[in-house]
C-alpha beads as a LAMMPS data file, in Angstrom:
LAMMPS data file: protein, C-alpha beads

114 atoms
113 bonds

1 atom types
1 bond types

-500.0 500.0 xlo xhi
-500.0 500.0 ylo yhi
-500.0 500.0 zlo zhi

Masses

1 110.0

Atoms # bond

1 1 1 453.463 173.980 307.537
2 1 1 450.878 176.299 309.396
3 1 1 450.781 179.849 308.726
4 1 1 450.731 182.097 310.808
5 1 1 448.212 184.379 308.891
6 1 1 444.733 183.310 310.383
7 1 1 441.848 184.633 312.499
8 1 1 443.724 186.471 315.262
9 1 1 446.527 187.521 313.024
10 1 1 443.909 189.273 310.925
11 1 1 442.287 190.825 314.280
12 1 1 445.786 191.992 314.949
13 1 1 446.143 193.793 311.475
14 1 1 442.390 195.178 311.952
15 1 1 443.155 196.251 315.616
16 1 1 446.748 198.067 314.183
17 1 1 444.923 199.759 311.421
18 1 1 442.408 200.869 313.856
19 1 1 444.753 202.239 316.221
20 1 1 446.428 204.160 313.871
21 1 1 443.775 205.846 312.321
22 1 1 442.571 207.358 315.834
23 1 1 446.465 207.917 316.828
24 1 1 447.563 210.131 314.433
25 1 1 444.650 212.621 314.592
26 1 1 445.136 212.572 317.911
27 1 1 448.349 213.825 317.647
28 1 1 448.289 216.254 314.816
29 1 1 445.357 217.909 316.276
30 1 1 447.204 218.507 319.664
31 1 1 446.008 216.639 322.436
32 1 1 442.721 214.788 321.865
33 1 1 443.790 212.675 324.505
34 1 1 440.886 209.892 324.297
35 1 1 441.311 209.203 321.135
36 1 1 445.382 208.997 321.300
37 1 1 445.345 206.667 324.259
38 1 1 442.502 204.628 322.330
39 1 1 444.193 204.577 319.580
40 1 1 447.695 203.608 321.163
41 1 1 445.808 200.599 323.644
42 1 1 444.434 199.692 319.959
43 1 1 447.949 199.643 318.627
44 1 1 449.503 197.612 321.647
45 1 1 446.891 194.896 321.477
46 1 1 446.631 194.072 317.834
47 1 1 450.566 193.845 318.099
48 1 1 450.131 191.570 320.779
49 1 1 447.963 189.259 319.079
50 1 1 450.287 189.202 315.810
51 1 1 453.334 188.213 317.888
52 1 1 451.169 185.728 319.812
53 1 1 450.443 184.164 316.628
54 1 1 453.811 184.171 315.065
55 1 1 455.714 182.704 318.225
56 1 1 452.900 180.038 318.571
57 1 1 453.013 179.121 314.662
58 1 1 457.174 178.725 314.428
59 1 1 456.727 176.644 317.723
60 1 1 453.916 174.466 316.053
61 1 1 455.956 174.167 313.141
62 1 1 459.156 173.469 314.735
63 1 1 457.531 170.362 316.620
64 1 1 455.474 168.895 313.602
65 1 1 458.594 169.030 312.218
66 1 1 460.781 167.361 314.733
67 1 1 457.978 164.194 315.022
68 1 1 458.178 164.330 310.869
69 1 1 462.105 163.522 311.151
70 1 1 461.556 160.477 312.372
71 1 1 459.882 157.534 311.029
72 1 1 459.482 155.579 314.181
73 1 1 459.001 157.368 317.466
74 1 1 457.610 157.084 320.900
75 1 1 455.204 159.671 322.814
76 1 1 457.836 159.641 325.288
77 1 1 460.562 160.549 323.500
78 1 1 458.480 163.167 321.263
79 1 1 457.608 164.766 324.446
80 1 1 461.269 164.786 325.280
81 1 1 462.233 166.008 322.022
82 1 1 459.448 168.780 321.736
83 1 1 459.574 169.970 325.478
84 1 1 456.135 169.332 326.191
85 1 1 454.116 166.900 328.064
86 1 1 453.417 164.115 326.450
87 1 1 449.444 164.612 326.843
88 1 1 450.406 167.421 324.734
89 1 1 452.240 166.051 322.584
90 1 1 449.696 162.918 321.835
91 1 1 447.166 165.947 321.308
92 1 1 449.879 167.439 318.842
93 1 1 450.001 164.205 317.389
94 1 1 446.587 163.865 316.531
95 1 1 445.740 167.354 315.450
96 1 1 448.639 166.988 312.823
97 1 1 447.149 164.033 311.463
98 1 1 443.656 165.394 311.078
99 1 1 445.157 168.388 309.113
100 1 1 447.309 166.418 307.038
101 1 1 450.496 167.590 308.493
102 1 1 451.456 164.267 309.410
103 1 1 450.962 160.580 307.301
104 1 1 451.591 157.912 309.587
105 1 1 450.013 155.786 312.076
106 1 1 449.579 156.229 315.701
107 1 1 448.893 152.953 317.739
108 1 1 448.668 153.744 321.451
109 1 1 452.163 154.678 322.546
110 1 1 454.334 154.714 318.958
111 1 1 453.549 157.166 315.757
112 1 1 455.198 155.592 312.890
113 1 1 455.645 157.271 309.298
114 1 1 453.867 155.176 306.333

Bonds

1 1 1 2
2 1 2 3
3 1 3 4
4 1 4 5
5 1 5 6
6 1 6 7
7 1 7 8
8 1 8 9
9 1 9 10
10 1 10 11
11 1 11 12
12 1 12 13
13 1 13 14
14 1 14 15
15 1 15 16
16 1 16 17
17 1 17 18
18 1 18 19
19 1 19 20
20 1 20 21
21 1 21 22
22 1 22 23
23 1 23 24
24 1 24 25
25 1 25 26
26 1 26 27
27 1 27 28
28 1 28 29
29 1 29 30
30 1 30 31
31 1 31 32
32 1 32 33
33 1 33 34
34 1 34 35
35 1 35 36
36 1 36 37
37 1 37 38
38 1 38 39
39 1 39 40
40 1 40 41
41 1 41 42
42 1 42 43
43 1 43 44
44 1 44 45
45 1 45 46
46 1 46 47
47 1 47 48
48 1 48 49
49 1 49 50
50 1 50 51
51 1 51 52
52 1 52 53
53 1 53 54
54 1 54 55
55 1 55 56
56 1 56 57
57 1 57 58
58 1 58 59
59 1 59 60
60 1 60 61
61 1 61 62
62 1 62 63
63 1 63 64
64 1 64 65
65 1 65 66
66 1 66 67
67 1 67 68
68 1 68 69
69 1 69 70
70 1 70 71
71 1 71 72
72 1 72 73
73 1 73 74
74 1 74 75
75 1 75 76
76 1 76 77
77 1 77 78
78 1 78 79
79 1 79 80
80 1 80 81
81 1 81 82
82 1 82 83
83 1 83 84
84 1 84 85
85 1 85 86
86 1 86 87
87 1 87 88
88 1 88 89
89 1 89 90
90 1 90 91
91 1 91 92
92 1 92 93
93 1 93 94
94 1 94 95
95 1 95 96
96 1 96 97
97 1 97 98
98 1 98 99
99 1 99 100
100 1 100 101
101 1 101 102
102 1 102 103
103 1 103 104
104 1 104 105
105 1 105 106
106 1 106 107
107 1 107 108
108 1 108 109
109 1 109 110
110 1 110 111
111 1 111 112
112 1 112 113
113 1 113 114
């Protein structure tokens, strides 16, 4: 399973952090108003990119795991199954077996479990 704690997730955390340190001085200290709206556009995107990451992770995981459930299956029906092309989902495919995701074999049209 992928986690969702990587590169942009971290970014996210770092870009949080950052925006709260300039938002709440910029409150308490009554109206400095550059560093509060900084601060609060800091806030919004490192928030962004942790939710980003999150949704994209469970949706990763969800169709790795809906290929894994079978032990013989075709790219059309995974693309079927996973809601996605199935360009996409041959690229899925693939990516899963390079990261060890996935054991199997995947000859032209079929991915079969070994």
């Amino acid at each position: 399973m992928r986690s969702a704690f990587n590169g942009f997730s971290c970014l996210g955390f770092m870009f949080i952090l950052g925006g709260s340190v300039l938002t709440i001085p910029g409150i308490m200290f009554n109206g400095d108003i550059i560093a509060t709206w900084i601060g609060a556009g800091e806030l919004v995107i490192g928030i962004i990119l942790v939710i980003e990451e999150v949704i994209f992770t469970r949706r990763w995981n969800r169709m790795v795991g809906i290929i894994r459930n079978h032990n013989e299956i075709t790219l059309q029906e995974a693309a079927a199954k996973t809601g996605t092309t199935p360009d996409k989902a041959r690229s899925l495919i693939y990516e899963a077996l390079s990261l060890g995701e996935l054991s199997g074999r995947f000859d032209g049209e079929i991915y079969s479990q070994s």
